[in-house]
C-alpha positions, 0 to 999 in steps of 0.5 A: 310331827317336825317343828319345819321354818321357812327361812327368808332373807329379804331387802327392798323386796315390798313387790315380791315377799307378799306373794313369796309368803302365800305361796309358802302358805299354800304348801302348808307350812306357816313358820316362815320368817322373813329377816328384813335386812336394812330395806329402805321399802316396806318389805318389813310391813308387806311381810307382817301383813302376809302373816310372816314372823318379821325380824329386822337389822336397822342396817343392811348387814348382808344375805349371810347375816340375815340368814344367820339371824333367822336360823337363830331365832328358828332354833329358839323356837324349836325348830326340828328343820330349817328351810332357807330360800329368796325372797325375790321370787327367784326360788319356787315354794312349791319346791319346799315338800320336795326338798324336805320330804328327801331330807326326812326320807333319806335321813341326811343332815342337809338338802340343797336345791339345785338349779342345774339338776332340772331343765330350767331355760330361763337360767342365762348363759352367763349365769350358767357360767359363773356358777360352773366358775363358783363350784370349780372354786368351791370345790377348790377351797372346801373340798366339797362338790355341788352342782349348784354351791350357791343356791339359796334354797336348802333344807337342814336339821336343827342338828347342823343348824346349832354348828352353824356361825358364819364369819361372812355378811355377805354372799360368801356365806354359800361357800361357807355353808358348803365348807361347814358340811365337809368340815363337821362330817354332815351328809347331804344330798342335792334334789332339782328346783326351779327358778324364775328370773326376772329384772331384780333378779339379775340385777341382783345377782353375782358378777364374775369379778364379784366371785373372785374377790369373794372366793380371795376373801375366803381363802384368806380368812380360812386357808 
């Protein structure tokens, strides 16, 4: 049987990550790691008390990093399939079976959930907008299409997760996820999610101005 962890990276998330970590525990998978990335709350002690693996950066280094370091310690532990996913309630944790009963079934390396493949009406227009923007440039820099590039839920194989080495902290790294496919031959696969929005979830999410300056950086690192 697949040795499957939850990755979550998570900041000043104390009011969300308990209930983002039952709901996962409902679904049957009790790995779940959540990478407290510098909180200036309780995420840390919210998420231990919810039976979470708690890891923690001193400092807030960014979604890549934390991410980066969950994947890690996953590995270590033997992980044979990695899911990743918010932990501001965004994402549904009902979705994990889903998204990793197609990467076992189809046999693709990874499976990214997509906000944009299912009705989802709570999505603002601006956000639509700004996506729709973020796969153009995606596109653009690594040569890979997705309908939804920056989404933070996806399933992989410990295979791809080993090839794995972000160059980027912060958001970019969805970008760079996508660009890792294409360059090491991976296949994928997209499935639909739902998502939830709320305050902190649009407070925290990505500007258009944000997007450019991220998608300059890229470029200039990798191009």
């Amino acid at each position: 049987m697949s040795q499957i962890y939850i990755v979550i990276p998570a900041k000043n998330e104390a009011e969300r990550i308990g209930q983002v970590i039952h709901r996962t525990l409902l679904q049957g998978f009790d790995q779940i790691i959540v990478v407290d990335d510098g909180s200036s709350d309780n995420t840390a002690q919210v998420a231990g008390e919810f039976g979470a693996i708690v890891l923690s950066h001193a400092i807030n280094l960014g979604a890549g990093a934390a991410t980066q370091t969950g994947i890690e310690f996953a590995l270590n532990q033997g992980a044979d399939l990695i899911v990743t996913m918010d932990g501001d309630s965004q994402h549904f944790p009902e979705d994990i079976p889903k998204i990793v009963a197609f990467l076992e079934k189809e046999q693709v390396d990874v499976v990214i959930g997509s906000r944009f493949l299912s009705v989802n009406p709570e999505i603002p227009a601006m956000r639509r907008i700004y996506n729709r923007l973020g796969n153009w440039l995606t596109r653009l820099i690594t040569g890979t299409y997705t309908s939804d590039s920056q989404s933070g839920m996806k399933a992989f194989r410990a295979e791809f997760a080993r090839k794995i080495d972000f160059h980027f902290n912060g958001y970019e790294f969805c970008t760079e996820f996508i660009y890792l496919i294409g360059h090491h031959k991976a296949t994928f696969a997209e499935v639909p999610i739902n998502v939830h929005y709320n305050k902190e979830t649009l407070r925290k999410g990505q500007s258009l101005g944000n997007g450019i300056k991220m998608a300059l950086r890229f470029l200039k690192h990798f191009m």
